[in-house]
C-alpha positions, -999 to +999 in steps of 0.1 A: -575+172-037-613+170-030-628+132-033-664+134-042-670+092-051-642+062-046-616+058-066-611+022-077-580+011-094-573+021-127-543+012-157-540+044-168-549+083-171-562+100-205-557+139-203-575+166-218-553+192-233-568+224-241-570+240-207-560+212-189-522+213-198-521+246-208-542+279-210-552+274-244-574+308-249-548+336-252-528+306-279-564+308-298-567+345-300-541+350-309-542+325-338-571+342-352-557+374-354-527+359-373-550+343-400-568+372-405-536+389-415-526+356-435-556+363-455-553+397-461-521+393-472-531+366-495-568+372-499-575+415-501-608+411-505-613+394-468-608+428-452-641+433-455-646+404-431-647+409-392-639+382-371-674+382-360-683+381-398-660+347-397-681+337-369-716+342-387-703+322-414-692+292-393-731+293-378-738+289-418-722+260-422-726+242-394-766+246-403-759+232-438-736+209-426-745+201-387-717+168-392-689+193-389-698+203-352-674+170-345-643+182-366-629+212-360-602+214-392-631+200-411-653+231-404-625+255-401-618+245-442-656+251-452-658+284-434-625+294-447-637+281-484-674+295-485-663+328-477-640+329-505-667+321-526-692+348-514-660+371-520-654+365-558-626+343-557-624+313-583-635+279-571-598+263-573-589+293-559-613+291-527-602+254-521-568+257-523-571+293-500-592+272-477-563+241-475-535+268-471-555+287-448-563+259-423-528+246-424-512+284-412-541+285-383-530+245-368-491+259-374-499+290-354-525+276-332-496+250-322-471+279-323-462+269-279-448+246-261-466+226-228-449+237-196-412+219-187-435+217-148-464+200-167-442+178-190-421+168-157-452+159-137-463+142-169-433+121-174-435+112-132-469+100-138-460+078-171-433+061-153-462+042-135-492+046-160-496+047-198-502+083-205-528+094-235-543+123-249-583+130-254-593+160-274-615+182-289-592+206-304-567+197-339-537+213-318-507+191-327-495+177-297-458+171-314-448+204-318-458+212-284-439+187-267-465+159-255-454+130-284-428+120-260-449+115-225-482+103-244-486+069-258-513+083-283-535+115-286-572+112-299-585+138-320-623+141-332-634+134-370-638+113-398-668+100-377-659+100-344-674+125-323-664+149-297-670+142-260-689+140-243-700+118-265-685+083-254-661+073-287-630+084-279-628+072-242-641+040-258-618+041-282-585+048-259-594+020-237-599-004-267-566+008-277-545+003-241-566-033-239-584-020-210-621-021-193-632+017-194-634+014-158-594+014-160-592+046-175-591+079-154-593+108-172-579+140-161-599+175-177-612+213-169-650+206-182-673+193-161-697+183-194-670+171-215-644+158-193-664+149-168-697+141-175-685+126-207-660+099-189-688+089-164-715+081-193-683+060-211-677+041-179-643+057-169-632+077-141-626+112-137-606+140-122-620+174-125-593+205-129-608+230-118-604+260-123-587+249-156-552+257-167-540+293-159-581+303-148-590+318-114-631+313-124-643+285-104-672+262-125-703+251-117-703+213-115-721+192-139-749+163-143-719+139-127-695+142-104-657+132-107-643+105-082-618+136-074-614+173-079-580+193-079-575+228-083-542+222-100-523+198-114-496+191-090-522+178-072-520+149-091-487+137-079-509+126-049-519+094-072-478+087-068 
């Protein structure tokens, strides 16, 4: 463990999940490559999309619709549903392939469970702090095993925005009744987790490299109060 500012006391810890509890690329892949086949299956005419085709299309929306950037299952449904459209497919059709669609990819894309290490070291730590979740991602932290060691995961959406931006380490320390001071937050980005705790007025721990990574980052604008390497490290705070 590597201390780069003081850490005062704090109430409770916040973690990241995607690469921060788990190597979440690999569980992405390969979610993609299972929707495709879901919509081959369902859809024929998408094999005449790449992923990278997929990819140009989400670019399309986002320009149309730049309030999506903050809601993952949000964009994932319009990207889905426009390129049903520009394939032929009937409008009640397209919205209904677009719901379906988005519901397989969060079944798949939370088709894992979170470490027995991680969720012991997890259950150590919430024996002595409330435990919460703070993400960007729509994985659902139920069916990997988190619902029973975290008081409460935030997702992005229906107007609140992604970090770094500050609302959901505002909004987890509004909801444990706690100055944002109070709140240490545990995460593999330095912009995101890091930079984006600072700017809300919390405290951060930077994993790095993240989950299951051997690339070391480049820090960020801000530096954490403390840096491990992984996250047994953190029984330290015990």
């Amino acid at each position: 463990m590597r201390s780069f500012l003081r850490l005062t006391p704090f109430r409770a810890l916040s973690f990241d999940l995607d690469d921060t509890l788990y190597n979440n690329k690999p569980i992405i892949a390969a979610a993609e490559v299972e929707l495709l086949q879901w919509l081959a299956q369902h859809f024929p005419a998408t094999t005449q999309y790449s992923q990278d085709d997929w990819r140009q299309l989400k670019m399309r929306v986002l320009a149309a619709q730049p309030q999506l950037v903050h809601d993952t299952s949000a964009t994932r449904r319009a990207v889905l549903y426009l390129g049903l459209k520009i394939l032929g497919y009937q409008d009640a059709i397209a919205v209904k392939g677009a719901d379906d669609g988005l519901s397989y990819f969060y079944d798949r894309r939370s088709n894992f469970r979170v470490s027995a290490e991680v969720i012991s070291l997890l259950t150590q730590l919430s024996q002595r702090w409330p435990i919460v979740g703070i993400t960007n991602g729509n994985v659902n932290e139920q069916a990997i095993g988190l619902g029973g060691v975290m008081s409460f995961v935030l997702h992005p959406g229906n107007g609140v925005r992604m970090k770094p931006f500050a609302d959901m380490f505002v909004k987890a320390a509004e909801r444990l009744a706690l100055f944002p001071s109070q709140l240490l937050h545990v995460g593999d980005h330095p912009m995101t987790d890091v930079a984006g705790a600072r700017r809300a007025g919390c405290q951060a721990i930077w994993l790095n490299p993240g989950f299951g990574q051997v690339a070391v980052k480049s820090s960020g604008p801000l530096l954490p109060q403390l840096q491990v390497s992984e996250l047994a490290q953190l029984k330290q705070l015990l």
